[in-house]
Every structure is written in C-alpha cells, then in structure tokens.
N, C-alpha and C positions, 0 to 999 in steps of 0.2 A: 520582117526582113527588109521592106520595101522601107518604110520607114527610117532603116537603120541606116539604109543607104544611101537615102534624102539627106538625114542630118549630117553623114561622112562628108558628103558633098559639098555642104556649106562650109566645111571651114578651111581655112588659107591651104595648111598641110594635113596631108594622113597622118604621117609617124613623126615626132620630133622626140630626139632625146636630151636629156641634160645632166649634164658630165660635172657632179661637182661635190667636193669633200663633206659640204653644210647641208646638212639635213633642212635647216630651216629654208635655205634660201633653193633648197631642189623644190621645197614644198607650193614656196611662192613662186616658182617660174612656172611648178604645173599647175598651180590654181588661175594665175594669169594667160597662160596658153589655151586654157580651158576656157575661160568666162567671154577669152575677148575673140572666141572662133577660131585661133591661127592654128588649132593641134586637137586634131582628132582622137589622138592618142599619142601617148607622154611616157616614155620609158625613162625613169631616172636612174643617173648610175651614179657608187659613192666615188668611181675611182677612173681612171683612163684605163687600167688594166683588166679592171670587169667590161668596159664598154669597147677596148680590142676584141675581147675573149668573144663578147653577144655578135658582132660585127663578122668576125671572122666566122664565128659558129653560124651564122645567115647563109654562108657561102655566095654570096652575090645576089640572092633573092629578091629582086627589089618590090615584091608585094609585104618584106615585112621588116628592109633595112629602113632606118631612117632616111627623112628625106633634108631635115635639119638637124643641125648638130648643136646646144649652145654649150661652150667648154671654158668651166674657169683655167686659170692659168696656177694660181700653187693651190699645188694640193701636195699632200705628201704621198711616197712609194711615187709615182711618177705625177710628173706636172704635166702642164698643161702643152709646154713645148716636145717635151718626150713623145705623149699621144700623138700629137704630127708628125713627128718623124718616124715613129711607125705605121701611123695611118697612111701616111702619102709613099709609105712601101709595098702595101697591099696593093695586091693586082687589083687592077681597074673597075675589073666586074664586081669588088668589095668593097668600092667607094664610088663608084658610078652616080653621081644624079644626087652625092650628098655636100648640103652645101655648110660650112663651121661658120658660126660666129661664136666672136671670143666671149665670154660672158664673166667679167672680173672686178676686183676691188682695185686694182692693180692702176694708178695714173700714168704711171711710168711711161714717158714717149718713146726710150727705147723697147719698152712689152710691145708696142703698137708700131714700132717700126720693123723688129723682127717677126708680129704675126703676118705683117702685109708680104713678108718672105716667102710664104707658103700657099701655093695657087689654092690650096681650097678653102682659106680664111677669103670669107668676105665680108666681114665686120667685127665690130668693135665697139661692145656696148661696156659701159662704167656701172656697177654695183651701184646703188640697190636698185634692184629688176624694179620698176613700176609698170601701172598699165599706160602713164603716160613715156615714157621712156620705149618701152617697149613698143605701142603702135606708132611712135613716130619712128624710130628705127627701123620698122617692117615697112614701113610707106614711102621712104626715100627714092 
C-alpha cells in the first residue's frame, strides 16, 4: 500500500480523463499520460455524454472526479462544445478543481477562439497527442 502511494505521488495528476470518439487516439493519450508521470490514472470516455453521465454519477467527489479533462471537439451524438455547455451547468461541487484542455484535429482559429469562451477550457492542444507536444504543453 505504502508503495502504491509513493508512486501516486509522483506523477503530475491522480485522475485525468479523455473525452474522445477514436479508440486509437484515447489509447495514445493513456499510454502517454502514463509513461511521461502526468496521470496516475486514465479514465477514457468514447463520448461527452458517458463522461457527463461518470461526472455527475461522482456527485462532487473529488477523491475520484477528474482533476484533468483532455476533450476532442467533434465527435458525433454531442461534440465537444455541447459537453461545455453542460459541464459548465453542473453545480460547482461537479466541476470543482477540474481543469479542460481541448485535445483536437481541429485548426480552426475560430474552434480556439470559442473554446477560450469557457472559464474551464484552459488550453488547446493540436492532434496528434505526442510526448513531445504533450510535455511542452504541460510545462508552459
């Protein structure tokens, strides 16, 4: 147990989840969160409406809500903008302490000027996740 706690310890966050349609690309954001310390543990969701559903089912929990969020922007059944607009309707204590960044294919300056719309987007990373992409992003 002592041990398990140790290695918790070390890495950037506890819980980070990732919000995104591609099986391949959920795969390598959790093999990336993992190798480079930033994610203790990795909940992947395929959709905004299973990772509402996890989010609200926590009830404000914060030993087991996420503490990061990365969320592509289309996905189909709802995007990426819909999930904010219900996310940032939940009561406080079911988003408490969780921070989005957008994680997408998507260049579009206006995707990236309607996500800075939304107090809990605070970044804006460009597809494809690497680990070099990824740790300079985290270290800004």
């Amino acid at each position: 147990m002592e041990q398990q706690e140790e290695t918790a310890k070390s890495f950037r966050f506890q819980r980070v989840m990732v919000v995104d349609d591609s099986a391949p690309d959920r795969f390598i954001a959790r093999k990336l969160l993992g190798r480079n310390q930033i994610a203790a543990e990795v909940t992947p969701m395929e959709s905004g409406v299973d990772a509402l559903a996890y989010i609200r089912a926590l009830a404000g929990d914060l030993t087991k809500l996420p503490q990061v969020i990365f969320l592509d922007i289309r996905m189909p059944i709802m995007d990426g903008f819909e999930f904010l607009e219900q996310f940032e309707a939940l009561p406080e204590a079911n988003r408490a302490g969780i921070t989005i960044f957008m994680l997408t294919s998507s260049a579009y300056v206006e995707d990236r000027k309607r996500a800075e719309l939304y107090k809990s987007v605070k970044g804006f990373i460009i597809k494809p996740l690497t680990e070099k992409t990824l740790t300079d992003f985290l270290n800004k």
